[in-house]
PASEBA-1860 file (N, C-alpha, C; in nm, 3 decimals):
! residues 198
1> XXXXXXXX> 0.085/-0.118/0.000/0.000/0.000/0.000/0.089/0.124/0.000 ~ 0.066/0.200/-0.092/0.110/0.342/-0.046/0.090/0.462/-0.013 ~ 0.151/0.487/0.123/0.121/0.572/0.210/0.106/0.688/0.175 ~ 0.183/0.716/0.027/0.142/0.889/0.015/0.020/0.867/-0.015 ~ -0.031/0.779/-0.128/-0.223/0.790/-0.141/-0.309/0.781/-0.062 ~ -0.260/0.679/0.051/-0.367/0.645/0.150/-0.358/0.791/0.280 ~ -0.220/0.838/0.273/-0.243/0.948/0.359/-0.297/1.097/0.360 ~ -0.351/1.146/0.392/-0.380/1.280/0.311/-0.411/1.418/0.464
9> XXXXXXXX> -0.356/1.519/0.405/-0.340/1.624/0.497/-0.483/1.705/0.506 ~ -0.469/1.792/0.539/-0.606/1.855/0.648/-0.739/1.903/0.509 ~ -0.637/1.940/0.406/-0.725/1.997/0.263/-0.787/1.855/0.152 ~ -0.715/1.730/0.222/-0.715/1.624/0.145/-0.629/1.607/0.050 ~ -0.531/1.640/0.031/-0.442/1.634/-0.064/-0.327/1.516/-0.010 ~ -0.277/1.462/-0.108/-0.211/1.347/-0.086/-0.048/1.409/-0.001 ~ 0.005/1.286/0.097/0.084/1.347/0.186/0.244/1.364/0.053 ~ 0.264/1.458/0.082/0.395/1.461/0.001/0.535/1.367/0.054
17> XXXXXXXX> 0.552/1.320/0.157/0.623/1.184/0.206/0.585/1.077/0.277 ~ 0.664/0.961/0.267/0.605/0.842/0.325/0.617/0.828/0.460 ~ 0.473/0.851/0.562/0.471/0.866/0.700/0.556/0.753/0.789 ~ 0.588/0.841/0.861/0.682/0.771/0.966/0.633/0.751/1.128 ~ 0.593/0.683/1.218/0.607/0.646/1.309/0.693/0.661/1.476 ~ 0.690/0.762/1.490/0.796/0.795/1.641/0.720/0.723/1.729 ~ 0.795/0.652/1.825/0.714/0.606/1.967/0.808/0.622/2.039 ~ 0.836/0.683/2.160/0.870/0.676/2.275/0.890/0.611/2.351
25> XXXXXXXX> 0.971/0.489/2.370/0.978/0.394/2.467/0.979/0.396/2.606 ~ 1.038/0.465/2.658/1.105/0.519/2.751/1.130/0.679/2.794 ~ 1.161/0.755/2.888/1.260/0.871/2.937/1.384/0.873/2.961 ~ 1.383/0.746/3.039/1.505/0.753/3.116/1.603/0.699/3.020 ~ 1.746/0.758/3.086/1.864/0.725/2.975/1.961/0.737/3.053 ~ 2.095/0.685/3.018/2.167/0.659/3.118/2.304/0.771/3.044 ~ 2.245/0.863/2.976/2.340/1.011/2.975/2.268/1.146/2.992 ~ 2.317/1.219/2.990/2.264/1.352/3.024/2.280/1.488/2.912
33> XXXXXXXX> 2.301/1.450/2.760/2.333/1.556/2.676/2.250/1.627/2.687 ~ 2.315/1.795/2.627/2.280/1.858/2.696/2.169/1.954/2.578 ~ 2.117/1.879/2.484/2.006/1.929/2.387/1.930/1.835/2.385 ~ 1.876/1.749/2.464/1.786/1.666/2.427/1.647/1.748/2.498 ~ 1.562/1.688/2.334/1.449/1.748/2.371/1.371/1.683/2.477 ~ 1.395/1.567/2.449/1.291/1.499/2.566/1.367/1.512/2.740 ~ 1.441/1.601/2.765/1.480/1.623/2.885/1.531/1.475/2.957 ~ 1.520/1.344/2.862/1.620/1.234/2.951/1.721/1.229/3.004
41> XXXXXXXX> 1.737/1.176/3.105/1.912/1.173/3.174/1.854/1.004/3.304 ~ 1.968/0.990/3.354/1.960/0.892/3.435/1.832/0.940/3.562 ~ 1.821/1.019/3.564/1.712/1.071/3.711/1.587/1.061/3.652 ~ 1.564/1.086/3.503/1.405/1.100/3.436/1.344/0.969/3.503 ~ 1.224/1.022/3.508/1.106/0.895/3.535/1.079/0.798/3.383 ~ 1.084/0.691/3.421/1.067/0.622/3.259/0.984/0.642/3.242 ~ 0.855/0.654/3.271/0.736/0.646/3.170/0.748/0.547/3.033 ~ 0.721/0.412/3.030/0.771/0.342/2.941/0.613/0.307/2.870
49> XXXXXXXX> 0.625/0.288/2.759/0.519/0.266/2.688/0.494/0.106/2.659 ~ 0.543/0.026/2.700/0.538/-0.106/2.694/0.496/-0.167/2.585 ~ 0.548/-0.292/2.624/0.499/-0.395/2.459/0.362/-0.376/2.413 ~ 0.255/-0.393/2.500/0.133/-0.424/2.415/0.081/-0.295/2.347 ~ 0.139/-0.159/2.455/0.092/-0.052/2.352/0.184/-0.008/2.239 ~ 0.323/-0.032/2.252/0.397/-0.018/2.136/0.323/-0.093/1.997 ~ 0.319/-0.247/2.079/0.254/-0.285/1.945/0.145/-0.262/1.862 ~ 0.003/-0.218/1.982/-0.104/-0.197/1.916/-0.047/-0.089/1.834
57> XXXXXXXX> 0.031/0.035/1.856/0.071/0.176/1.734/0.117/0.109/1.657 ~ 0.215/0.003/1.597/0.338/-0.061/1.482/0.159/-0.128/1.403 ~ 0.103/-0.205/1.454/-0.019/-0.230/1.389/-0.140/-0.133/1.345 ~ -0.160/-0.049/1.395/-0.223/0.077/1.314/-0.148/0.149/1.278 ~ -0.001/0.166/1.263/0.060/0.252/1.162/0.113/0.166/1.012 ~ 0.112/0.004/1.040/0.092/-0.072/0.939/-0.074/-0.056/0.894 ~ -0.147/-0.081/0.930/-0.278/-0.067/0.882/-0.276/0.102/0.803 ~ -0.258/0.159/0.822/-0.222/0.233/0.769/-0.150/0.299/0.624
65> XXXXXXXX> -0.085/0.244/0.641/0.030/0.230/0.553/0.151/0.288/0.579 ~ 0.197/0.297/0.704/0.308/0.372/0.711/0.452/0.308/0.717 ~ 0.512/0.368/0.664/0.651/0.309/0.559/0.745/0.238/0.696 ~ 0.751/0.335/0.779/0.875/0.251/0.901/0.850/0.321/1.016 ~ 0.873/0.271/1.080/0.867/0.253/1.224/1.001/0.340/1.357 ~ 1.011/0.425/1.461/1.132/0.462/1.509/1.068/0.490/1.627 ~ 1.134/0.398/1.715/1.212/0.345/1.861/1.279/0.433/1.920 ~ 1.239/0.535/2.011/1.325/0.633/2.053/1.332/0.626/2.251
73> XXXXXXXX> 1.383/0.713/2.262/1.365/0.737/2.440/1.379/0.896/2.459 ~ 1.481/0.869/2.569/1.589/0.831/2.676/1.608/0.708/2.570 ~ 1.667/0.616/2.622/1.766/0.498/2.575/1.683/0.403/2.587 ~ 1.605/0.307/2.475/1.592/0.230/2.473/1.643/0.118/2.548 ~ 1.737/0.081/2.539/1.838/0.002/2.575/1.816/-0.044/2.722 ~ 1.776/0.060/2.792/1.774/-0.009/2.962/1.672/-0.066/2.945 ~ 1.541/-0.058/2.881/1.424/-0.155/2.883/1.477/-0.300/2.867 ~ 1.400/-0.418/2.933/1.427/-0.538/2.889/1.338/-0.581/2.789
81> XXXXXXXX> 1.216/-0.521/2.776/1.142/-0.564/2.700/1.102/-0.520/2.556 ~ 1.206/-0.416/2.489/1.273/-0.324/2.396/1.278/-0.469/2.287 ~ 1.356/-0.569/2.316/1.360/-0.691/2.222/1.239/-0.732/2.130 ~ 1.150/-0.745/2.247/1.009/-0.769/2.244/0.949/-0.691/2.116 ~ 0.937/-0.597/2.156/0.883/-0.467/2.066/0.942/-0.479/1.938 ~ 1.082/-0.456/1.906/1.197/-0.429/1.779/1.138/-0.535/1.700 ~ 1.137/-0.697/1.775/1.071/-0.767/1.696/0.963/-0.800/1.640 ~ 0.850/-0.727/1.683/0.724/-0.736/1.675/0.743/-0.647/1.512
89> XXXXXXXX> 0.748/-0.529/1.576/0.782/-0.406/1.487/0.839/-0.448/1.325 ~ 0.968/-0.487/1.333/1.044/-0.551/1.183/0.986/-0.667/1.169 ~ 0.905/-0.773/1.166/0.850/-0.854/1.142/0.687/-0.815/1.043 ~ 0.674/-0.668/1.080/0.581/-0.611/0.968/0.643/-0.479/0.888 ~ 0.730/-0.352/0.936/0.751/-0.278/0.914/0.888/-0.228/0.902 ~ 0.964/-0.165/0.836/1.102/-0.101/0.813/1.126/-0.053/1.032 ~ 1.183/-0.088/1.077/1.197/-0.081/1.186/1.348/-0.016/1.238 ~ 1.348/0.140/1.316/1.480/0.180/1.349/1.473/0.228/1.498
97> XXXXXXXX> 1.575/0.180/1.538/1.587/0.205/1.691/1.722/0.281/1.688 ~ 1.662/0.424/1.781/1.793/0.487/1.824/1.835/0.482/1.928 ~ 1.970/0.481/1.936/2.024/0.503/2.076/2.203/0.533/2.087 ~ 2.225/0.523/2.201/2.357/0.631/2.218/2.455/0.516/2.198 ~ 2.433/0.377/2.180/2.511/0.299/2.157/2.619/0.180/2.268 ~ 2.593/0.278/2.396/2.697/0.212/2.453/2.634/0.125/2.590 ~ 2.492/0.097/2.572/2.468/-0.016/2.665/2.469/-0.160/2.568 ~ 2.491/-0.117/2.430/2.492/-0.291/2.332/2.613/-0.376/2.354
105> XXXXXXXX> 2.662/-0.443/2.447/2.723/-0.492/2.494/2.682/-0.681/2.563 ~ 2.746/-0.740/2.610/2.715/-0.846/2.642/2.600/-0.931/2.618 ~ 2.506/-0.975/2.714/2.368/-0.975/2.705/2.261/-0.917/2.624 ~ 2.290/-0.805/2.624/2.149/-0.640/2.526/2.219/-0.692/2.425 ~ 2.359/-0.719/2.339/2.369/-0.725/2.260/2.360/-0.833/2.186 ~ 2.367/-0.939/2.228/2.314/-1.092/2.238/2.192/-1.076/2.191 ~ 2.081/-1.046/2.233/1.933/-1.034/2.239/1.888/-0.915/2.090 ~ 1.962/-0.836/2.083/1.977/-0.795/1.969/2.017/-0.843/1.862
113> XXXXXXXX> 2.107/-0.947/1.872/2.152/-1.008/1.744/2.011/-1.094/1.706 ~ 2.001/-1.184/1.791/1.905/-1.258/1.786/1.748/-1.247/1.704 ~ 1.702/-1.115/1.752/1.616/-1.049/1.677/1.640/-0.975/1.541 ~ 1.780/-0.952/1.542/1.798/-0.875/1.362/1.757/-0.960/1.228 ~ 1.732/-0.802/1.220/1.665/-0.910/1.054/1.689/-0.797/0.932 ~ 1.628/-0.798/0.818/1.670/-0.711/0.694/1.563/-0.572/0.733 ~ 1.527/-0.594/0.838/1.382/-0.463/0.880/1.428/-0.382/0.944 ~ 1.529/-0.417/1.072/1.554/-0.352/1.175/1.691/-0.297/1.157
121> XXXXXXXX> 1.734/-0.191/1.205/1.850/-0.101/1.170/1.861/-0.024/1.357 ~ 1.952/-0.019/1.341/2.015/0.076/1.514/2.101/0.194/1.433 ~ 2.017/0.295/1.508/2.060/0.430/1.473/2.127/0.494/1.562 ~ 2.268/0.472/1.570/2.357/0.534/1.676/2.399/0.712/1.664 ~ 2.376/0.740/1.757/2.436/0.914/1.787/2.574/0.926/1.795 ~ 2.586/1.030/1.689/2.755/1.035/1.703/2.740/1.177/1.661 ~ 2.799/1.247/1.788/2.773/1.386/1.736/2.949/1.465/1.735 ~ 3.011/1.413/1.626/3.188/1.432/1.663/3.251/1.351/1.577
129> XXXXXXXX> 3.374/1.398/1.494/3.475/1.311/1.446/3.571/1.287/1.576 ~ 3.576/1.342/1.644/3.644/1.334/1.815/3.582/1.330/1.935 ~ 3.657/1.258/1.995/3.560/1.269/2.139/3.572/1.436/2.221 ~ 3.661/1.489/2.187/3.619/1.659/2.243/3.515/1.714/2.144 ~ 3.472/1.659/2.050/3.379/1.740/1.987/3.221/1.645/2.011 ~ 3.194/1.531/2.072/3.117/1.456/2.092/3.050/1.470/2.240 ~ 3.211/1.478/2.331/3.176/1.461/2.447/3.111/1.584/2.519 ~ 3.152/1.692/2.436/3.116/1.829/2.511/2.960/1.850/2.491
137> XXXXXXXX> 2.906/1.718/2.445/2.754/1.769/2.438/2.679/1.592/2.520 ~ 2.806/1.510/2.526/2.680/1.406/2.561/2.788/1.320/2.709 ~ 2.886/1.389/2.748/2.954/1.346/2.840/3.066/1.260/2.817 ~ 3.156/1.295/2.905/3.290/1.254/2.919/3.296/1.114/2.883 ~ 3.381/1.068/2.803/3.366/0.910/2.741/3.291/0.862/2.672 ~ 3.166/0.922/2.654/3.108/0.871/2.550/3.104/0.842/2.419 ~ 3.226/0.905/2.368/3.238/0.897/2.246/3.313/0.742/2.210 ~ 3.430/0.727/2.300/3.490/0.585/2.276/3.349/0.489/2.325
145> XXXXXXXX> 3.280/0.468/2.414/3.195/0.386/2.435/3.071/0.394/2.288 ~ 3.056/0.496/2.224/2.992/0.515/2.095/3.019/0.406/1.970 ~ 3.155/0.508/1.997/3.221/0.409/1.877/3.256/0.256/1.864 ~ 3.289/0.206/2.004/3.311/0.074/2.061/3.137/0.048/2.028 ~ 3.018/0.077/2.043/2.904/0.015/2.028/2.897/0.004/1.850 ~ 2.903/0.096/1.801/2.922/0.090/1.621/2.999/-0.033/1.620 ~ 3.119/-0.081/1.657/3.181/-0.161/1.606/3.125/-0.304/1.640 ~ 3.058/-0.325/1.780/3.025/-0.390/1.799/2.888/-0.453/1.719
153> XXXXXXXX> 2.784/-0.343/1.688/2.651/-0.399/1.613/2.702/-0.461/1.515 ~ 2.848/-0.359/1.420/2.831/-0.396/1.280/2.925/-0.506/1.267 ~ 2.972/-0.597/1.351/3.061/-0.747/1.432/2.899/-0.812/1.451 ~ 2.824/-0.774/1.461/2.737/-0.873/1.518/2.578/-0.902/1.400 ~ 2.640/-0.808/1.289/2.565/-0.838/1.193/2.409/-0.748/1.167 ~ 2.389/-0.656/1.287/2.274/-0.517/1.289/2.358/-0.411/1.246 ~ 2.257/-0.357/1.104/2.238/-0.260/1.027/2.263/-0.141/1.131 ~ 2.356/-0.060/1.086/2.402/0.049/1.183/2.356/0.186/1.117
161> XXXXXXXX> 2.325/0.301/1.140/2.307/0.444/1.081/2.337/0.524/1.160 ~ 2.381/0.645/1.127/2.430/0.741/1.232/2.374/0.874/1.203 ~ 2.360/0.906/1.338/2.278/1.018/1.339/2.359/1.168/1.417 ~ 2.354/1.246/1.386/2.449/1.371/1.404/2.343/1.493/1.422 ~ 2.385/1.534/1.577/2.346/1.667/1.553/2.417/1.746/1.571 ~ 2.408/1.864/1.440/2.522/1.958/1.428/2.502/2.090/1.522 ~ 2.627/2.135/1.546/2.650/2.199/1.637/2.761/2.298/1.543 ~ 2.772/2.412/1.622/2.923/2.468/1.514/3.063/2.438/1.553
169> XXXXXXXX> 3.030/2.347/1.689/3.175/2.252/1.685/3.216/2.184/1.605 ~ 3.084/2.122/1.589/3.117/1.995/1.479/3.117/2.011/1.350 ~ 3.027/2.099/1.235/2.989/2.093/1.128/3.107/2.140/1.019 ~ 3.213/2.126/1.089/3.326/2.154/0.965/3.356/2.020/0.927 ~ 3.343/1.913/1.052/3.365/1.773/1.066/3.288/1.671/1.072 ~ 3.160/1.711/1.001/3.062/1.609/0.985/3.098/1.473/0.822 ~ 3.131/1.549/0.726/3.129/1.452/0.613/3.220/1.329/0.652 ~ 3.316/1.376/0.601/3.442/1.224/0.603/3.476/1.196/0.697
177> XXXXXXXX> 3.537/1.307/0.799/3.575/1.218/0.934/3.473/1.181/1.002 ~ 3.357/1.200/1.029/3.241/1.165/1.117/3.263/1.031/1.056 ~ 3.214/1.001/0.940/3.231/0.898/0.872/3.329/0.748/0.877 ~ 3.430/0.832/0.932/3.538/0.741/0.901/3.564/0.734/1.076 ~ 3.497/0.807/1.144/3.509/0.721/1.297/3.437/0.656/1.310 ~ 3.311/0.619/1.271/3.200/0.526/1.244/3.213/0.463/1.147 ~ 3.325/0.430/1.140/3.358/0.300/1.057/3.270/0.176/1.021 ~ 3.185/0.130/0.963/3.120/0.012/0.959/2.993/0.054/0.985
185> XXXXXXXX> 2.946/0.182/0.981/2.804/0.245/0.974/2.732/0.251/0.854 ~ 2.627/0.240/0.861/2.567/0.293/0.655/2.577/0.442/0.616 ~ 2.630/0.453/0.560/2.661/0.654/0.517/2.504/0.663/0.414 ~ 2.408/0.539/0.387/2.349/0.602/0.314/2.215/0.656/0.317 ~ 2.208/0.733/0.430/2.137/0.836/0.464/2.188/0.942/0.508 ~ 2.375/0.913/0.508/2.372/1.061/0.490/2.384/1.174/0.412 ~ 2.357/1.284/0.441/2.347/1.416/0.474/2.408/1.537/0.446 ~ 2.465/1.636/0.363/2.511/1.742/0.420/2.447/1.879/0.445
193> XXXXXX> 2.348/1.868/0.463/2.229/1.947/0.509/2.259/2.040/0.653 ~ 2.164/2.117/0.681/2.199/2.182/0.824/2.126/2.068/0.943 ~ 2.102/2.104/1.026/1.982/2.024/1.123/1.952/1.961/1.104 ~ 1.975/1.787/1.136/1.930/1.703/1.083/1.972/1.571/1.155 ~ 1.893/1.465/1.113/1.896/1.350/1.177/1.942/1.232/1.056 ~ 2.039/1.110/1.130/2.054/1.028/1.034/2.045/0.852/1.121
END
């Protein structure tokens, strides 16, 4: 089905792109950068939206027709039941989960492999070809624990994308080197645009 026909804006006119899906998993997150809109950090209250209502939205935004699906927080990642969902989700729909990358490790990342498939993609934040240009917005170390999570998804066989928000620290250093510290990421959504997400 396609979503630009089946969707249509307030005059009835057909939607000029293929609708997308945000859900909110979560608040809480286990960093504290310092532009996030949703105000997450380790102290937020989760407010978690859980499996059965995640899923009932992935099924009326498939009924729908809507093209893909995105998994956001605070950090996904501390949920246990995040698996649950991702798979429900890519089993009907283009499915992307973001996150800061550095709880995919041991176990979370285990459970992630497990569930990947050609639907689901992890959209890691990398806001820096360096960690002084990364860390000054999402905390001290995060950037090696970033990049250590990139290497790890794309070792473990999940579709990686990276997402950048520019800053005027960064935007002299978004194309190639961003690129080339996220080594083993998909570049092909990116970007050289102002404001923007990848």
């Amino acid at each position: 089905m396609d979503s630009t026909l089946l969707l249509r804006d307030q005059d009835g006119c057909a939607a000029a792109f293929p609708w997308k899906l945000w859900i909110y998993t979560n608040f809480d997150c286990n960093l504290r950068c310092s532009y996030c809109v949703a105000r997450s950090s380790p102290n937020a209250a989760r407010r978690a939206i859980g499996p059965a209502n995640a899923m009932r939205l992935v099924d009326e935004a498939v009924a729908l027709g809507f093209r893909q699906v995105f998994f956001t927080g605070g950090e996904p990642f501390i949920l246990p039941d995040i698996y649950e969902m991702l798979a429900y989700s890519a089993a009907r729909v283009r499915t992307t989960v973001l996150t800061n990358g550095m709880l995919l490790r041991g176990p979370r990342l285990e459970r992630l492999r497990a569930i990947n498939s050609p639907n689901l993609s992890a959209q890691v934040s990398l806001d820096g070809a360096t960690a002084a240009q990364h860390d000054a917005l999402r905390g001290t170390g995060s950037w090696e624990k970033a990049i250590e999570g990139i290497r790890l998804l794309t070792a473990a066989g999940v579709r990686v994308e990276l997402s950048t928000t520019e800053t005027d620290a960064n935007s002299g250093h978004i194309d190639d080197r961003l690129l080339e510290a996220g080594a083993g990421a998909d570049d092909g959504e990116h970007d050289a645009g102002g404001d923007r997400e990848r």
